[in-house]
C-alpha positions in Angstrom: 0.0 0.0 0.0 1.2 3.4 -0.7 0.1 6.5 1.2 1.2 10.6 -0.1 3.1 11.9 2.5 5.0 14.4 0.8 6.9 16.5 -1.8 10.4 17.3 -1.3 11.7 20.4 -2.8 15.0 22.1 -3.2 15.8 25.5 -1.3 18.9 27.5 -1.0 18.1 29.5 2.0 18.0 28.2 5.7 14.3 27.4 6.7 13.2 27.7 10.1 12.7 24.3 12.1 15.1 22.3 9.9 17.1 19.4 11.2 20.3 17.8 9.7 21.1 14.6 8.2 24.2 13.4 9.3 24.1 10.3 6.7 23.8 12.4 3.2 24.7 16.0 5.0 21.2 17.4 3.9 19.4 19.9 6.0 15.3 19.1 6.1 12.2 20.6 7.4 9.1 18.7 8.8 6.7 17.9 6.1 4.7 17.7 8.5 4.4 20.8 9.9 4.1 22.8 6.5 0.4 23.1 5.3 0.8 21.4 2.0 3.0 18.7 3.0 6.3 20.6 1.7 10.1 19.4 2.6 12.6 21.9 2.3 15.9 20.7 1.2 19.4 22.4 1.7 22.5 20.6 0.7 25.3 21.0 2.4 28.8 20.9 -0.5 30.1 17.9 1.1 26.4 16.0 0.7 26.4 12.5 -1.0 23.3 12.6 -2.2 23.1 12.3 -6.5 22.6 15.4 -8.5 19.5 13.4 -9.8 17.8 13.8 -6.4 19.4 16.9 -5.6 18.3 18.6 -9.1 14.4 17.1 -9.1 11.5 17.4 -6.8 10.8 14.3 -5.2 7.2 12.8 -3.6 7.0 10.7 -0.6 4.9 7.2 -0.1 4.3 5.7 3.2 4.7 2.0 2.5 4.6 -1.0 4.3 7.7 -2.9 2.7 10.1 -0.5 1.0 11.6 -3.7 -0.4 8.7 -4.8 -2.0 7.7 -1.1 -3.2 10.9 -0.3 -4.4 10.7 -3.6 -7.8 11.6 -2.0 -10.8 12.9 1.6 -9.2 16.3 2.3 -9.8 17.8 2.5 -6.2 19.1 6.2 -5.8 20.1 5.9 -1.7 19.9 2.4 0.3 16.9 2.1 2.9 18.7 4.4 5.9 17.0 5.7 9.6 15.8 9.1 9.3 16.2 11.9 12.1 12.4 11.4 12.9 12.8 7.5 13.7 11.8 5.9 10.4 13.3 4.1 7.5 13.7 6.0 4.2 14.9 4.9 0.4 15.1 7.1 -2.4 14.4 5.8 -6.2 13.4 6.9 -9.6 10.9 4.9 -11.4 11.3 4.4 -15.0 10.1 7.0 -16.6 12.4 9.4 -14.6 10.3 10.6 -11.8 11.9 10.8 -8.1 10.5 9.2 -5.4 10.9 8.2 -1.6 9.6 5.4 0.2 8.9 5.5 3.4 8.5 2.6 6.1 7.2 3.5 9.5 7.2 1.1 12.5 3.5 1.3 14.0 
């Protein structure tokens, strides 16, 4: 099952609220706290993250196996633990679109 949860978008400028990501040295905001489900995202220089998730919007599932979710997706960053607890992979489907797939323990 997938579930929106949100769009990740690129920002130069320091938002208020954001956390760091010590794994790909990215600075975030709370989707969850912005009214249309909007994650800001500020790359550090050293960041690891590929220029094809750095350069693109991404949208966020909910799912209950990333594994099984993520068939077919080019793998873009390995299933990690995110600053808020729970486990997030980033791919891009086929037709070039940028997506992250979220597994939340209940």
């Amino acid at each position: 099952m997938k579930q929106f949860d949100h769009v990740g978008l690129r920002t130069e400028t320091p938002q208020p609220g954001e956390r760091f990501v010590a794994k790909t040295r990215v600075w975030v905001t709370d989707p969850a706290l912005h009214p249309f489900r909007v994650e800001w995202l500020r790359y550090t220089p050293e960041s690891c993250v590929p220029d094809v998730l750095r350069d693109r919007p991404h949208i966020a599932y909910r799912v209950d196996a990333i594994q099984a979710e993520a068939q077919g997706l080019r793998e873009l960053i390995a299933p990690f633990a995110s600053v808020a607890g729970h486990v997030v992979g980033f791919y891009e489907t086929p037709d070039g679109a940028v997506v992250e797939l979220m597994e939340y323990e209940e």
